[in-house]
C-alpha positions in Angstrom: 111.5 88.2 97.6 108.9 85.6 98.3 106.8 85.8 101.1 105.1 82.1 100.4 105.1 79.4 103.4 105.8 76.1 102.7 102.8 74.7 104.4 102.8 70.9 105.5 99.2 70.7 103.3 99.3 73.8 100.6 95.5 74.9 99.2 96.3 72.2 96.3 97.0 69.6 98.5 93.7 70.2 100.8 90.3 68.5 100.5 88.0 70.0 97.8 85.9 72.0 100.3 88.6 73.8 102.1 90.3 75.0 98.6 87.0 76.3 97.2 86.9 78.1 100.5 89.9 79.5 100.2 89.4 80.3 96.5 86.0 82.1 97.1 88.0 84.1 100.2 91.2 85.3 98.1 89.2 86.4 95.2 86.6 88.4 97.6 89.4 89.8 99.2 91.1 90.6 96.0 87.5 92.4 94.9 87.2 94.1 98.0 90.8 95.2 97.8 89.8 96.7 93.9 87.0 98.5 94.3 88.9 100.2 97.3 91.1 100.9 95.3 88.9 102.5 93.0 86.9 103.9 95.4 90.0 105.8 96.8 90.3 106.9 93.4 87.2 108.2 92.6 87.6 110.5 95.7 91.3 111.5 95.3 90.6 112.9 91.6 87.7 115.4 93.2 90.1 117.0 95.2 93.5 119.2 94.1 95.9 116.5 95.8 96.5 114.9 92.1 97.3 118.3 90.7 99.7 119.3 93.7 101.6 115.4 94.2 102.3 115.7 89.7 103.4 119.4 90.7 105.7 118.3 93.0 107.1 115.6 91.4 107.7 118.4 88.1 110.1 120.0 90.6 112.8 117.1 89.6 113.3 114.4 88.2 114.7 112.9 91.1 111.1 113.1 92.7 110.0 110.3 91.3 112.8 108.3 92.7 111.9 109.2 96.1 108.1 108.4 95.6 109.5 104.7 94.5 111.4 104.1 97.3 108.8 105.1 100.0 106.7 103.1 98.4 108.9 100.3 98.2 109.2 100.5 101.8 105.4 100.8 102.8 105.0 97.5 100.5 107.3 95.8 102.4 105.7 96.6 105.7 101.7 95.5 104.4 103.0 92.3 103.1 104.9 91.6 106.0 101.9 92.1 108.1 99.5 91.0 105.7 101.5 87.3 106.1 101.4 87.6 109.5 100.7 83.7 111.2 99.3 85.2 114.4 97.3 88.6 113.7 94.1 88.5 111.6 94.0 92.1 112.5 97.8 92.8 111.4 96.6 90.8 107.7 93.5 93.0 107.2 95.8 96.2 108.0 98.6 95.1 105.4 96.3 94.6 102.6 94.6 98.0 103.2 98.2 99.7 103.9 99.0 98.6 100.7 95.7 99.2 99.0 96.6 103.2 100.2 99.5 103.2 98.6 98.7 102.3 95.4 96.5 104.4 95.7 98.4 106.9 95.9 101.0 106.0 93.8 98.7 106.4 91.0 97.3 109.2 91.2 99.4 111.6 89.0 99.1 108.9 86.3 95.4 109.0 86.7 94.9 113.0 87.0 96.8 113.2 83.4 94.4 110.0 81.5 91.4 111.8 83.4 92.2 115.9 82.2 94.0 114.9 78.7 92.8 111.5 77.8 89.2 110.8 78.0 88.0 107.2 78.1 91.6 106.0 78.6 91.3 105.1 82.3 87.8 103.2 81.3 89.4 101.1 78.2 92.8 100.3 80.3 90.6 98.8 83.5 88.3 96.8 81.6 91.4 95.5 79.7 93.2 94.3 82.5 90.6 92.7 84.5 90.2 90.5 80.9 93.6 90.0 80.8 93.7 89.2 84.2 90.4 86.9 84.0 91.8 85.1 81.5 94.8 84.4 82.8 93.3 83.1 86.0 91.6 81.2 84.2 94.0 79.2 82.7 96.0 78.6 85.9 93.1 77.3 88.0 91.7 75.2 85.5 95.3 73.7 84.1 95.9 73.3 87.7 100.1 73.4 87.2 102.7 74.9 89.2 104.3 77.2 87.6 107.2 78.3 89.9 109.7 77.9 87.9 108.5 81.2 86.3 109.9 82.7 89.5 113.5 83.2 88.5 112.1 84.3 85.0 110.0 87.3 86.8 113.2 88.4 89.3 115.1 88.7 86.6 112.9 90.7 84.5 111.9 92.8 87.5 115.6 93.6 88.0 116.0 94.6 84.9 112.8 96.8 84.6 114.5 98.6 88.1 117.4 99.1 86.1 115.5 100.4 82.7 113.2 103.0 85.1 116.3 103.9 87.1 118.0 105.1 83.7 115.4 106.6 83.0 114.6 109.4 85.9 118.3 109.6 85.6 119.2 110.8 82.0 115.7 112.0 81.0 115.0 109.1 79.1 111.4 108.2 77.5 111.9 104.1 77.8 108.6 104.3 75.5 105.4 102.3 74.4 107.6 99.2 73.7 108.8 98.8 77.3 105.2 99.6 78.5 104.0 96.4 76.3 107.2 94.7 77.9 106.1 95.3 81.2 102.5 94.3 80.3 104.1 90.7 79.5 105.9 90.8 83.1 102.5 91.4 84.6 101.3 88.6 83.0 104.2 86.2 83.8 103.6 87.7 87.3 99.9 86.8 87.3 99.9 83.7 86.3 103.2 83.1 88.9 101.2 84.4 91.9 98.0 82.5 91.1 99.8 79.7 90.9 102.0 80.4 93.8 98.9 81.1 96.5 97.8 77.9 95.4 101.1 75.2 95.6 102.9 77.6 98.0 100.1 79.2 100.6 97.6 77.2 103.0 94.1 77.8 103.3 94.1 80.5 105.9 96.0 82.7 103.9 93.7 84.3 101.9 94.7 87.8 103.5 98.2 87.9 101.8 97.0 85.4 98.7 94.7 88.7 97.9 97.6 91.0 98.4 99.9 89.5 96.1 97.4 89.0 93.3 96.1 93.0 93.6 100.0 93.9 93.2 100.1 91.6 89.8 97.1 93.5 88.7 97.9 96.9 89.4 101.4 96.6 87.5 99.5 95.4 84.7 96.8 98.2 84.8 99.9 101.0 85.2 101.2 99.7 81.8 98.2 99.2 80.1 96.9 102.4 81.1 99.7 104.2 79.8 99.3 102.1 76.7 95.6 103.1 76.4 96.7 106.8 76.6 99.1 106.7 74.3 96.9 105.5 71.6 95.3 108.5 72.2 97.7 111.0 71.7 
């Protein structure tokens, strides 16, 4: 689902001043919205809430399937408010609802790199921010619209559903291929959203350009982390 507006003058169409405005404003935003993220982090994994979520989830397999559609429907409601037209305030409290959830989300993935793969969570985030620099990059300075990767990514992220659904199912390990698989998504999705928050979004959007960047960039940092420990094993 797209939550882009057709705006009568999109951040590509607007005078030079207003789109490095809004540039300098998304990417802030986007910053802000990481080192929350890592922040939240950094203080989950001091406490026994990783240990007790992965616990949990051990119970069945069918845990996991539960944790994916809660979280589903918490990012529904941030980016719904976080493209609000009318409430600066609602914006602000989607990103950071969303920001939480990842958060959480992660957790159990980052309580196993952190106890049985040193070095891994370290290596996988410096990774994606190059990937992710470099593919941002390239879209800003090319300066294309590249929408018609759109269909490309809902079709892939269908059938990524459908490979992850399998797998909590019948027990299946979908292994490191589908993680570099997924990798390639994030990227098509990257390079999609950049380009999207700039042909698609006006300037005052910022708020939900940041949000749907920071979702591009923790889907690649979930596969590349898992990559990273992998190569440790």
């Amino acid at each position: 689902m797209s939550y882009s507006m057709d705006y009568p003058l999109t951040v590509a169409q607007s005078p030079a001043s207003e789109r490095a405005t809004f540039v300098r404003r998304t990417y802030a935003h986007l910053a802000g919205a990481i080192l929350a993220f890592v922040g939240l982090e950094v203080a989950l994994l001091q406490l026994p809430i990783g240990e007790q979520i992965l616990s949990a989830l051990s119970v069945s397999r069918y845990s996991w399937l539960l944790v994916l559609g809660a979280f589903m429907v918490v990012s529904w409601v941030a980016t719904n408010w976080a493209y609000s037209s009318t409430s600066p305030g609602l914006q602000y409290a989607g990103l950071s609802l969303y920001v939480v959830a990842e958060a959480v989300i992660f957790l159990p993935l980052l309580f196993i790199a952190k106890r049985d793969f040193p070095g891994a969570i370290e290596s996988a985030g410096i990774m994606t921010l190059a990937v992710f620099g470099g593919l941002t990059l390239a879209v800003l300075v090319t300066g294309k619209d590249y929408s018609f990767l759109g269909p490309v990514l809902t079709v892939g992220s269908f059938l990524a559903m459908g490979a992850i659904l399998v797998m909590v199912l019948f027990g299946m390990n979908l292994g490191i291929f589908f993680c570099f698989a997924m990798v390639g998504l994030a990227s098509i999705a990257i390079i999609y959203q950049t380009s999207n928050v700039m042909h698609r979004f006006g300037t005052t959007q910022y708020v939900a350009a940041a949000l749907a960047l920071f979702a591009a960039v923790a889907l690649l940092f979930w596969y590349i982390l898992q990559i990273a420990m992998s190569s440790r094993e």
